[in-house]
C-alpha positions in Angstrom: 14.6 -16.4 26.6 15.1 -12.6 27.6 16.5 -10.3 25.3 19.4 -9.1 27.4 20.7 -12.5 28.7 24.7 -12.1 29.3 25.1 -14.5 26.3 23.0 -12.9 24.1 24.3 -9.7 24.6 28.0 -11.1 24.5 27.1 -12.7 21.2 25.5 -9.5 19.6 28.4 -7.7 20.5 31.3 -10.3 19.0 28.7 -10.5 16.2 28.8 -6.8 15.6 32.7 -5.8 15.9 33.3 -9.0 13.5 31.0 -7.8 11.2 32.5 -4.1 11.4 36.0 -6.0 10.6 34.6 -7.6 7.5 33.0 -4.4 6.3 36.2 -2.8 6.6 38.4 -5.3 5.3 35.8 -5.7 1.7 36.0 -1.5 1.5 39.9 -1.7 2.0 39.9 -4.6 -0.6 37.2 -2.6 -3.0 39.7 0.2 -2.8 43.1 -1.5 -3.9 41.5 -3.0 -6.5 39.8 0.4 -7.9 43.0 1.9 -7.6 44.5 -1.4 -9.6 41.8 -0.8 -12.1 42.2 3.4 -12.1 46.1 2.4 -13.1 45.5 -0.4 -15.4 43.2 2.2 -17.2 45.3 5.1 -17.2 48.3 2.7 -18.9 45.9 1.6 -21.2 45.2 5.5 -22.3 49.1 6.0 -21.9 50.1 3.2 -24.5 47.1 4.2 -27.1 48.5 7.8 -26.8 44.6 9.7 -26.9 41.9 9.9 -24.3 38.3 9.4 -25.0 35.3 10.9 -23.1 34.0 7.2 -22.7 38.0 6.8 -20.6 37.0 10.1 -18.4 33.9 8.9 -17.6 35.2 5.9 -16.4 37.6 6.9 -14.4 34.8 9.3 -12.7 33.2 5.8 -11.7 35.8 4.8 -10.3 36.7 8.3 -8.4 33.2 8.0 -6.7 34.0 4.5 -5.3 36.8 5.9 -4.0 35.1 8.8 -2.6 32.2 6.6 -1.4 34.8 4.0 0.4 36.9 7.1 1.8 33.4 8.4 3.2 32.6 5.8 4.8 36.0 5.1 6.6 36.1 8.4 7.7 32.8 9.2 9.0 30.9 4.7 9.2 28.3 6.7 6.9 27.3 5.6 3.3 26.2 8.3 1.2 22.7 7.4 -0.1 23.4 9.7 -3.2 26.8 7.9 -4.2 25.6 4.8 -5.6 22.7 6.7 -7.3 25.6 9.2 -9.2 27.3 5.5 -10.4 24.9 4.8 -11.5 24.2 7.7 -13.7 27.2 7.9 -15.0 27.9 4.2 -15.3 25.1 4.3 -17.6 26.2 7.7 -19.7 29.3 5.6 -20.3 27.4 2.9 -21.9 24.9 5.5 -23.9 28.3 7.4 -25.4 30.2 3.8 -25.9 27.4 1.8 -27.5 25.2 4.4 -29.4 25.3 3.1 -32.9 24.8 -0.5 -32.2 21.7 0.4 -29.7 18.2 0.4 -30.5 16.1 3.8 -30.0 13.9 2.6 -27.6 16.4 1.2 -25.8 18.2 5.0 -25.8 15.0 6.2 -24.8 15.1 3.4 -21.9 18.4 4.3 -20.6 17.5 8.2 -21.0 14.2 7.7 -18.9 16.6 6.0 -16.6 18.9 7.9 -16.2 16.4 11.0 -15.4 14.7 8.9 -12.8 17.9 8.6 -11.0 18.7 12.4 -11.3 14.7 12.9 -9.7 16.0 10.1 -6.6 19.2 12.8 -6.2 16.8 15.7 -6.0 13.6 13.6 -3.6 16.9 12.8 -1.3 18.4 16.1 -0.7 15.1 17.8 -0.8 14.3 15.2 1.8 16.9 15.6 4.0 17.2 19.2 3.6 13.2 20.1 4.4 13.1 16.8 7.1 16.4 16.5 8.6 17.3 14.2 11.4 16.8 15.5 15.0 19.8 15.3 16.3 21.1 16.8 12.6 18.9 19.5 12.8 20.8 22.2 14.2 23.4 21.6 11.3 21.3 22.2 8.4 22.5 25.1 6.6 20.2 27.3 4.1 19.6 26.2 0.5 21.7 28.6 -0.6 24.4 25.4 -0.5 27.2 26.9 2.1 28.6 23.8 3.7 31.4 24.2 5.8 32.9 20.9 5.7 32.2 17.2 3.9 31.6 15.3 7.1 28.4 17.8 7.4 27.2 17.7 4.0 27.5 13.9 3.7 25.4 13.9 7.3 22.4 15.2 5.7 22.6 12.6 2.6 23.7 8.9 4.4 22.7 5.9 6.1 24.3 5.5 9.8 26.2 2.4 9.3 28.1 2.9 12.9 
């Protein structure tokens, strides 16, 4: 069967704008929830009447899946570094909440861990910054980190999802 028979390609393309509409409709659902969860939490700090760092760095999790859902609505990129910075943080917030009922290897663990996913950060930019993509090229400003808008600094650092 060829490749670029009419109901082939009819079916790839209903296939693809159905899977663009469920993309968007998890990322709008992913967002009303993290903006249910950002409001539970700040009642909960509210009501207890103090805020803790482990409460901050919480609601930074939750600020960079908004930032990473508002990214990707705006430009159909995902930001290879956002899930990397969850990550890190997601697992400071663990380290500062649990550290007298962990282990010290298990500190040590989650330390390591954390440093390997602040060395992926640095491989990506450096990557994208020494190799950028061809048609990118042009846009790549000095290392000296001037960037005159978000759209162009998340172009160096995503996946093309479009």
């Amino acid at each position: 069967m060829q490749h670029n028979h009419p109901l082939l390609v009819k079916t790839r393309h209903y296939l693809d704008h159905g899977l663009v509409a469920v993309e968007i409709i998890a990322l709008i659902a992913t967002g009303i929830a993290t903006t249910v969860a950002i409001a539970a939490e700040i009642w909960i700090m509210i009501n207890r009447g103090s805020v803790t760092l482990a409460d901050l760095l919480l609601m930074f999790l939750y600020l960079e899946v908004l930032a990473m859902i508002g990214q990707y609505l705006r430009t159909g990129q995902i930001q290879v570094r956002f899930p990397l910075y969850i990550a890190m943080v997601a697992l400071a917030r663990y380290l500062i909440i649990e550290v007298k009922e962990i282990e010290e290897w298990r500190i040590l663990a989650i330390s390591g861990s954390i440093l390997l996913l602040t060395l992926a950060v640095l491989v990506v930019r450096y990557g994208h910054r020494k190799y950028p993509y061809d048609e990118l090229r042009s846009e790549v400003d000095s290392d000296s980190g001037n960037k005159t808008d978000f759209a162009r600094e998340s172009a160096h650092d995503s996946v093309d999802r479009k």
